[in-house]
MMTF fields as JSON, N, C-alpha, C and O atoms, coordinates in Angstrom:
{
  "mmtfVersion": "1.0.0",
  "mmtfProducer": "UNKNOWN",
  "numBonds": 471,
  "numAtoms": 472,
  "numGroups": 118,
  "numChains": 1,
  "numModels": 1,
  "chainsPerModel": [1],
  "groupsPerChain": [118],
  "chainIdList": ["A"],
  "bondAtomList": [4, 2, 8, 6, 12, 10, 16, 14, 20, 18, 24, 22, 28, 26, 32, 30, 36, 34, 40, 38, 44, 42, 48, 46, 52, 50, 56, 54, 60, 58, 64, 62, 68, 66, 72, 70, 76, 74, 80, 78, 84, 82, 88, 86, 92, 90, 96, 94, 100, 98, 104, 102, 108, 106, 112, 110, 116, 114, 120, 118, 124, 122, 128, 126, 132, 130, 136, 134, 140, 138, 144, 142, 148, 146, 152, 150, 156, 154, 160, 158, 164, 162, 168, 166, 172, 170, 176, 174, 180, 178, 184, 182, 188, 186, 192, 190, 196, 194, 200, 198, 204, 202, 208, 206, 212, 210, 216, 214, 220, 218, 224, 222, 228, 226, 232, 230, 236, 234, 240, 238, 244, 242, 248, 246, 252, 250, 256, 254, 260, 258, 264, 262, 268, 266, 272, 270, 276, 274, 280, 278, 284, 282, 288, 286, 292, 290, 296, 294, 300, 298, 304, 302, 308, 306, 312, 310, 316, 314, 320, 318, 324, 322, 328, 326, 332, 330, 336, 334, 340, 338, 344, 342, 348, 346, 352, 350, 356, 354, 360, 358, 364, 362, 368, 366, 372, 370, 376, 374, 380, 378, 384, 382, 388, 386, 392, 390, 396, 394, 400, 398, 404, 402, 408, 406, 412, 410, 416, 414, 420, 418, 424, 422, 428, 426, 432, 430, 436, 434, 440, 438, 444, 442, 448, 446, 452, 450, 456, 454, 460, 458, 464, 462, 468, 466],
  "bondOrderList": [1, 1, 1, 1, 1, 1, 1, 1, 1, 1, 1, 1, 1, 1, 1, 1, 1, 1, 1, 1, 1, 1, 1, 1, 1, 1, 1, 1, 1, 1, 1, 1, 1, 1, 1, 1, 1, 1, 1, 1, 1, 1, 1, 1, 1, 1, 1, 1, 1, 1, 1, 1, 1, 1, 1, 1, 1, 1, 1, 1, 1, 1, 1, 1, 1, 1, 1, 1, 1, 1, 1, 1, 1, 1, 1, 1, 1, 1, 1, 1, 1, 1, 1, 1, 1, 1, 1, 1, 1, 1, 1, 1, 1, 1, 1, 1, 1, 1, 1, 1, 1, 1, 1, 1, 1, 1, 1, 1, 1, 1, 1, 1, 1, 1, 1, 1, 1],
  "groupList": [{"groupName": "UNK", "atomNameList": ["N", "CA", "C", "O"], "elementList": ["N", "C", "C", "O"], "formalChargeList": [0, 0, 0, 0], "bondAtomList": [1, 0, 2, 1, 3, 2], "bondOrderList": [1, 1, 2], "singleLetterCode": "X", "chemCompType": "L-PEPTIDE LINKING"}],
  "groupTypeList": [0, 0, 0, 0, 0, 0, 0, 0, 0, 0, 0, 0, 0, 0, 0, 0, 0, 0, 0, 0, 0, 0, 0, 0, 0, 0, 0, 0, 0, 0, 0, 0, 0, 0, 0, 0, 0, 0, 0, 0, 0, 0, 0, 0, 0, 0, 0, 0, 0, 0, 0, 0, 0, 0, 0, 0, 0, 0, 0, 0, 0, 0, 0, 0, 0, 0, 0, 0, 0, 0, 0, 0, 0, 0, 0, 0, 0, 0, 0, 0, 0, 0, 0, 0, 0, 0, 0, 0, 0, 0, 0, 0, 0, 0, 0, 0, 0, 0, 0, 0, 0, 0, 0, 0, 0, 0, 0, 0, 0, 0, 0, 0, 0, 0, 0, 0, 0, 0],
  "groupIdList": [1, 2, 3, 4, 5, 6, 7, 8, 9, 10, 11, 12, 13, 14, 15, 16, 17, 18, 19, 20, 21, 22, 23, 24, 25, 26, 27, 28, 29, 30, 31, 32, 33, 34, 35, 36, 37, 38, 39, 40, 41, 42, 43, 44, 45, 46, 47, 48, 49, 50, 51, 52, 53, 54, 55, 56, 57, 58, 59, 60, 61, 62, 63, 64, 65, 66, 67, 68, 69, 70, 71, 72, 73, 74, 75, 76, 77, 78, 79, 80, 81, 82, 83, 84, 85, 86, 87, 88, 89, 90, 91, 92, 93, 94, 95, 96, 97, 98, 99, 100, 101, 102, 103, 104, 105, 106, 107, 108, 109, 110, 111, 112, 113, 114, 115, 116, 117, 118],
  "secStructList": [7, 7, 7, 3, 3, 3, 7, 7, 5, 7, 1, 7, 2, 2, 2, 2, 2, 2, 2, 2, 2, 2, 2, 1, 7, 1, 7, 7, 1, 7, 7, 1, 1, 6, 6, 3, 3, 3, 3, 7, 7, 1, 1, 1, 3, 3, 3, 3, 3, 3, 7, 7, 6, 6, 1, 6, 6, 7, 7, 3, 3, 3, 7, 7, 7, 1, 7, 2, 2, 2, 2, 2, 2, 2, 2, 2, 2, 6, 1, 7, 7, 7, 1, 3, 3, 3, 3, 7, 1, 1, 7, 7, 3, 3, 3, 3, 3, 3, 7, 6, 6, 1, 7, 3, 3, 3, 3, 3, 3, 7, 7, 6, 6, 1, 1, 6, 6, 7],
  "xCoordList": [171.338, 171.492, 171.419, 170.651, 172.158, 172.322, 172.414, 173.323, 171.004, 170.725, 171.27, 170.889, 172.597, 173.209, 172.436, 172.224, 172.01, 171.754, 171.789, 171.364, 172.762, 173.846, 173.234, 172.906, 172.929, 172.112, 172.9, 174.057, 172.27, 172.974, 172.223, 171.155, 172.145, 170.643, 171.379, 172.54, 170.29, 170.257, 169.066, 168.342, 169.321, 168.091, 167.262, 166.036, 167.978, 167.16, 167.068, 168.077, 165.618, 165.352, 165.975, 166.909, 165.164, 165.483, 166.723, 167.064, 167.69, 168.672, 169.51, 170.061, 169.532, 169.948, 170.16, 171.048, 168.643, 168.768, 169.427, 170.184, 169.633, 169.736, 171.53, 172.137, 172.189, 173.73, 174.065, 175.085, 173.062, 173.295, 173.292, 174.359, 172.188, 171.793, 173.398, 173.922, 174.049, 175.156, 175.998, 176.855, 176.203, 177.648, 177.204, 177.944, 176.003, 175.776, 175.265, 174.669, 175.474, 174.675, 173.667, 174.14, 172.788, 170.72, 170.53, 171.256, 168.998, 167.576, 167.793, 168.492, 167.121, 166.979, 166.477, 165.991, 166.538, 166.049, 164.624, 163.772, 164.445, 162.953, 162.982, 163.925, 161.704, 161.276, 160.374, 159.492, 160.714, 159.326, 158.779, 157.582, 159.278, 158.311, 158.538, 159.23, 158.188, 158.372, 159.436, 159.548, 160.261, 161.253, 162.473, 163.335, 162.606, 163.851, 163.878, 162.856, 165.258, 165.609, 166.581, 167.63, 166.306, 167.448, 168.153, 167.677, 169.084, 170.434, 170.449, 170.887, 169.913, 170.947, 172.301, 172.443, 173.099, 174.215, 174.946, 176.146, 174.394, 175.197, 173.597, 172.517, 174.259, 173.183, 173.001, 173.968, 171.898, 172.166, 172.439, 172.234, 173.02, 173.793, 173.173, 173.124, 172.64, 172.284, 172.427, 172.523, 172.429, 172.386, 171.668, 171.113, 171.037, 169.82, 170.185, 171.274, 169.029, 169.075, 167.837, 166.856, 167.826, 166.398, 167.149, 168.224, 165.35, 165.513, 165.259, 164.166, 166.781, 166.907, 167.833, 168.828, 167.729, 168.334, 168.584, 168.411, 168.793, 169.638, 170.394, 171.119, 170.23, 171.761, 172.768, 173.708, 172.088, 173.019, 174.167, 174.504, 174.999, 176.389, 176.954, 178.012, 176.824, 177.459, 178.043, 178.609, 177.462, 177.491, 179.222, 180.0, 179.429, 180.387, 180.467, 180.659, 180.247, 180.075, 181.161, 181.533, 181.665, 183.197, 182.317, 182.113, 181.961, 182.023, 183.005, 183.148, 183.607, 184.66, 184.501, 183.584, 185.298, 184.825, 186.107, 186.932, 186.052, 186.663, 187.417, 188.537, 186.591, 186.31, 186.662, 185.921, 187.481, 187.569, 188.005, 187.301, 188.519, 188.778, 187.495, 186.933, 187.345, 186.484, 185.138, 184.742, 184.561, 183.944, 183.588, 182.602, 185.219, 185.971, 185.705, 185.287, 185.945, 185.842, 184.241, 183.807, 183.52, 182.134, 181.714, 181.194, 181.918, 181.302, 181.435, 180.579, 183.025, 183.586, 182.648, 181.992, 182.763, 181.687, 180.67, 180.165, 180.239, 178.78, 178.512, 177.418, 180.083, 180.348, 180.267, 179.721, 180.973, 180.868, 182.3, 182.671, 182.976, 184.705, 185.049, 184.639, 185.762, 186.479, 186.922, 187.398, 186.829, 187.119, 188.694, 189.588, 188.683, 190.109, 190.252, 189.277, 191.778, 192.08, 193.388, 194.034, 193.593, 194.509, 195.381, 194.783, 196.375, 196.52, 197.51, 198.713, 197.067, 197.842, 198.987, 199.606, 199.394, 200.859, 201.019, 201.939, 199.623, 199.629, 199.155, 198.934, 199.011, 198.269, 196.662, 195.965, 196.383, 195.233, 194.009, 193.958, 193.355, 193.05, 191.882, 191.186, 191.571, 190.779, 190.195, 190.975, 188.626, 188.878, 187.324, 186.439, 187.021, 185.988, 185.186, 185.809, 184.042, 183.142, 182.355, 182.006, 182.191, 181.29, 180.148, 180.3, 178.594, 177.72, 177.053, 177.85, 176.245, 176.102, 175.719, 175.77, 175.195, 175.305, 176.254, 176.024, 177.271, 178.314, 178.891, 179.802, 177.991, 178.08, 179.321, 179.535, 180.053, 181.168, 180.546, 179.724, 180.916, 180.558, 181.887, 182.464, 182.344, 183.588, 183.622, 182.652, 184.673, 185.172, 186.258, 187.028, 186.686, 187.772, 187.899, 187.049, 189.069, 189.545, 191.29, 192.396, 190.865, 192.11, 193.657, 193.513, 194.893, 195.488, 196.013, 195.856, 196.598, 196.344, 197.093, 198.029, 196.153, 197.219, 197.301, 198.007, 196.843, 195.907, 195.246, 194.887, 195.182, 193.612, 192.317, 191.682, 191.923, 190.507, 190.204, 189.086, 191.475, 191.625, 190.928, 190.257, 191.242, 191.384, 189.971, 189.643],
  "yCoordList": [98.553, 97.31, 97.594, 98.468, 96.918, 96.813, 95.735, 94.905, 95.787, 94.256, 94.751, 95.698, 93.468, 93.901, 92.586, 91.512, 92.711, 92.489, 92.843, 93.703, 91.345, 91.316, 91.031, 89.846, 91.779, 91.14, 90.665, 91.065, 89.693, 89.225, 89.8, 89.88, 90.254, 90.331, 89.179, 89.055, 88.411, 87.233, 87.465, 88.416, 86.215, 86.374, 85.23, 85.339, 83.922, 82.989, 82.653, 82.564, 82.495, 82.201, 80.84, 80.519, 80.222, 78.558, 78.037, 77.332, 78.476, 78.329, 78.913, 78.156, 80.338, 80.853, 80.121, 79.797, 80.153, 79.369, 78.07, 77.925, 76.854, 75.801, 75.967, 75.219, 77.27, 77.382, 77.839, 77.503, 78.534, 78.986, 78.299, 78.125, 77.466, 76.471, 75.515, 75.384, 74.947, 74.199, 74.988, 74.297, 75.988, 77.123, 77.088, 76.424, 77.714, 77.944, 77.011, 77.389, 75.559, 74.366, 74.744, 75.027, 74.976, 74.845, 75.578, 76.438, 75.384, 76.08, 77.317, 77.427, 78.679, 79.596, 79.683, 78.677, 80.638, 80.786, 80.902, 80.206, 82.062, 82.603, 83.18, 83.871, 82.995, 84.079, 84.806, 84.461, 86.095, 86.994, 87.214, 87.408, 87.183, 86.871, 86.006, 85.029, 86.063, 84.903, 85.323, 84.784, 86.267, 86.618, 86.97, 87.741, 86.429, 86.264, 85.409, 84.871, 84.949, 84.047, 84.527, 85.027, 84.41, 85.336, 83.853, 82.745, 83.992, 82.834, 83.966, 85.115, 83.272, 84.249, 83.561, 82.638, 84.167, 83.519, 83.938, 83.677, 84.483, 84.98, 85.675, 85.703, 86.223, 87.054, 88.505, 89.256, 88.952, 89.882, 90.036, 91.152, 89.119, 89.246, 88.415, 87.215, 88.895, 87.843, 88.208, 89.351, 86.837, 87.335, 87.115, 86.065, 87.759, 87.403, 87.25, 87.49, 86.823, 86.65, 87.039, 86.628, 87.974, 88.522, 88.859, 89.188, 88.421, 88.332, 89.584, 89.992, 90.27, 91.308, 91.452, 92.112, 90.987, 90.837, 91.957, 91.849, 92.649, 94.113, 94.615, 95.605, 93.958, 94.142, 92.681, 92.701, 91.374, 90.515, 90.752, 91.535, 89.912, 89.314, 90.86, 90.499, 92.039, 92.782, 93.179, 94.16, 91.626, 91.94, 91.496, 90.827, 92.01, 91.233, 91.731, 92.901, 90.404, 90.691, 89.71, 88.867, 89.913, 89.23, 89.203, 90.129, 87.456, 87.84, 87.031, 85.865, 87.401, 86.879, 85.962, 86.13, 84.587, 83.521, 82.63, 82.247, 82.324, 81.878, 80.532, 80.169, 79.956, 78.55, 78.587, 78.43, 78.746, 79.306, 78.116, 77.855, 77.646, 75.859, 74.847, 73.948, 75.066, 74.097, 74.393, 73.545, 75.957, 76.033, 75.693, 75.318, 76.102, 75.905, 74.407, 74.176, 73.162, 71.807, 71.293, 70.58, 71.936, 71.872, 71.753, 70.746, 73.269, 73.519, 72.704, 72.095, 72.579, 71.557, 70.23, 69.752, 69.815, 68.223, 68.2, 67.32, 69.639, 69.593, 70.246, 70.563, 70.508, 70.513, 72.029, 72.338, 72.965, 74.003, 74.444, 74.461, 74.812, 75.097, 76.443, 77.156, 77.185, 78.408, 78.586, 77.625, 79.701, 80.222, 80.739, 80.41, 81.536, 82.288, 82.28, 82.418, 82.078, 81.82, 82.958, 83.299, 83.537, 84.619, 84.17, 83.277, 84.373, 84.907, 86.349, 86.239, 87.495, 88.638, 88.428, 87.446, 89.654, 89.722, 89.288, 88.687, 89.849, 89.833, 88.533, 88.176, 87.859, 85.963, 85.903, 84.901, 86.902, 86.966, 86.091, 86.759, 85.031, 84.158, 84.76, 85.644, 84.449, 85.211, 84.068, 83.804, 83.579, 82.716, 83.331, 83.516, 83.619, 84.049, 83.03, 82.242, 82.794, 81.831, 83.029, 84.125, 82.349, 82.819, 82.331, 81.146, 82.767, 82.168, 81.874, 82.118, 81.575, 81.359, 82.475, 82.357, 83.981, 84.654, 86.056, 87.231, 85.504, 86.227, 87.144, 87.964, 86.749, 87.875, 87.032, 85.847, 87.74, 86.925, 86.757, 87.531, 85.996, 85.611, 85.123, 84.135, 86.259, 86.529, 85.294, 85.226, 84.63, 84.296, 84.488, 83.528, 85.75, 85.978, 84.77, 83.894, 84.902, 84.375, 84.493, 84.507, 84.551, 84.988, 83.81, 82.675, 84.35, 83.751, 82.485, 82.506, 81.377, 79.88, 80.322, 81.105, 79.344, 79.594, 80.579, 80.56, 81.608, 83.154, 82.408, 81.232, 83.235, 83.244, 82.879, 81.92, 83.634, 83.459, 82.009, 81.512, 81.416, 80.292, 78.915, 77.984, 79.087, 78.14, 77.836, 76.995],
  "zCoordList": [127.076, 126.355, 124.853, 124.452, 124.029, 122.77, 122.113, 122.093, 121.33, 120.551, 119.041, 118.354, 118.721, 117.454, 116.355, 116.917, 114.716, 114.201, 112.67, 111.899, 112.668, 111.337, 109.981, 109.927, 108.723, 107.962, 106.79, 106.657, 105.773, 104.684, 103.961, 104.568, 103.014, 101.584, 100.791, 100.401, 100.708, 99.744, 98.062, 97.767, 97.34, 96.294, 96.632, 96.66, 96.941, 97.136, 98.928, 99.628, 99.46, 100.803, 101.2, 101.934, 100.489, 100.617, 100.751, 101.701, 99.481, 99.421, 100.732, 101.532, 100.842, 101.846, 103.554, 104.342, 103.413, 105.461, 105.117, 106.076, 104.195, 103.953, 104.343, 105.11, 103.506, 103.334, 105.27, 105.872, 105.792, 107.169, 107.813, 108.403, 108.155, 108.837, 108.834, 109.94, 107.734, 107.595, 108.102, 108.653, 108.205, 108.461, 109.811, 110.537, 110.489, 111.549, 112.449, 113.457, 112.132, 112.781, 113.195, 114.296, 113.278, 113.453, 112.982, 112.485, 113.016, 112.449, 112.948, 113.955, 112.205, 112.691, 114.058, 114.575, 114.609, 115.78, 115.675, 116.227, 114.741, 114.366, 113.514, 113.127, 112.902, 111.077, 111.677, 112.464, 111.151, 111.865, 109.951, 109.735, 109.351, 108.145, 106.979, 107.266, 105.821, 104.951, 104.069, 102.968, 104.456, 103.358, 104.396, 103.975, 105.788, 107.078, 107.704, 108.131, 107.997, 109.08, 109.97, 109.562, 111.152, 112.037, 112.854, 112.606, 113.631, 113.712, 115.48, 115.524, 116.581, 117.526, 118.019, 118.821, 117.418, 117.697, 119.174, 119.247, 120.191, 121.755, 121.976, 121.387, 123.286, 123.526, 123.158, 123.286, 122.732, 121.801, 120.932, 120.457, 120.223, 118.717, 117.882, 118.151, 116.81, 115.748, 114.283, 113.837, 113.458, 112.18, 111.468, 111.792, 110.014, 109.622, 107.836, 107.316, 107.193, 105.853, 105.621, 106.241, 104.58, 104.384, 102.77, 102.269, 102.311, 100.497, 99.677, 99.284, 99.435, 98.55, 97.688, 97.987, 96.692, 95.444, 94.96, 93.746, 95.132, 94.672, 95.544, 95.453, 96.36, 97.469, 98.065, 98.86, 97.268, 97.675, 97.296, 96.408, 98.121, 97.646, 98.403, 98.919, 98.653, 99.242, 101.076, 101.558, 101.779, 102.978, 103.432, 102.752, 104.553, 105.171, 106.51, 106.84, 107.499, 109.105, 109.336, 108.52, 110.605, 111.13, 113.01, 113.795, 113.124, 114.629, 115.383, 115.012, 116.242, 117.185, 117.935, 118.739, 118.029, 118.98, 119.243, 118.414, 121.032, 121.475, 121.101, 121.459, 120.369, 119.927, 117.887, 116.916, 117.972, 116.368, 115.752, 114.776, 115.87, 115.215, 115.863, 115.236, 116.614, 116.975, 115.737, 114.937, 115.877, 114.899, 113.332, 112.698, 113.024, 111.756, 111.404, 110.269, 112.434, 112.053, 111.795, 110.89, 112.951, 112.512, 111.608, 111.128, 110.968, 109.345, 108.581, 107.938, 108.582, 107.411, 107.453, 106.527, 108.671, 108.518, 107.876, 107.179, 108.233, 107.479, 106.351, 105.882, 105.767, 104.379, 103.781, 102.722, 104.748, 104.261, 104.943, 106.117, 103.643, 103.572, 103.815, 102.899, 104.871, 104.532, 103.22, 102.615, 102.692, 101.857, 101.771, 100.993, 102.708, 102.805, 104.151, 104.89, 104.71, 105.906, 105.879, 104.888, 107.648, 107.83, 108.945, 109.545, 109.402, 110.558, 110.896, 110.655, 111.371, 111.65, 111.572, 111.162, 112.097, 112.942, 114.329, 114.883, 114.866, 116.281, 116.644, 117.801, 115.646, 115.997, 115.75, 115.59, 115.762, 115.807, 114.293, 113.26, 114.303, 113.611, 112.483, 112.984, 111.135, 110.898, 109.233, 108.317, 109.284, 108.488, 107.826, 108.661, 106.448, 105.395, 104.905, 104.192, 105.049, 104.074, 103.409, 103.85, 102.059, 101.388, 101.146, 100.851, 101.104, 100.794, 99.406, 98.5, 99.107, 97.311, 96.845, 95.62, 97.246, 96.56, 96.875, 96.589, 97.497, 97.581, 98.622, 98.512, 99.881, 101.137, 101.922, 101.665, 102.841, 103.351, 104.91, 105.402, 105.341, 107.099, 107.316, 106.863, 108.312, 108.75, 110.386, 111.141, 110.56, 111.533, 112.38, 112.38, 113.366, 113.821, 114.989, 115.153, 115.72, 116.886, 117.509, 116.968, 118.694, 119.447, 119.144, 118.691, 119.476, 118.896, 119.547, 120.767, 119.072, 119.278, 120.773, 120.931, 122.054, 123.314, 123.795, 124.803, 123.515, 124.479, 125.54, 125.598, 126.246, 127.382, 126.883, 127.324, 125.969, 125.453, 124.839, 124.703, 124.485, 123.905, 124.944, 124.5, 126.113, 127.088, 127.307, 128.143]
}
């Protein structure tokens, strides 16, 4: 088994879980201390924000989901906009948010009307 765990380095905490929490609809899962918030987003997979200001703004994680518009409309309601939007050659969907201090949280997804789609 392989537990994957995606990190952001942020400067501000507060700020941080506040921008996730909206991108990622809920509360962290769990803080194991006063400077992280981890998000499990599947099983096994999660992502975290932990406060290090000499490495924000340099992350970028891309996770894959079946549901890629559906997601995409979520956010927006709750007021957090793609940034940059793709689609391949092969169809394949691919949409960037940025957070406030500059790390990207990647959204892939399969292409409109695939299998994975259904």
């Amino acid at each position: 088994m392989v537990d994957l765990f995606a990190g952001m380095p942020v400067t501000d905490y507060e700020r941080a879980v506040a921008w996730y929490e909206l991108l990622l609809g809920s509360e962290p899962s769990f803080l194991p201390n006063e400077v992280e918030a981890v998000w499990e987003l599947g099983e096994h997979a999660y992502v975290y924000v932990e406060v290090r200001p000499e490495h924000a703004g340099h992350a970028r994680n891309t996770i894959f989901v079946a549901d890629f518009e559906e997601r995409i409309a979520a956010a927006a309601l709750r007021g957090i906009d793609v940034a940059d939007r793709e689609t391949y050659e092969n169809g394949v969907r691919h949409a960037t948010y940025r957070d406030p201090d500059g790390n990207e949280f990647c959204l892939g997804g399969p292409p409109e009307g695939s299998p994975q789609t259904t």
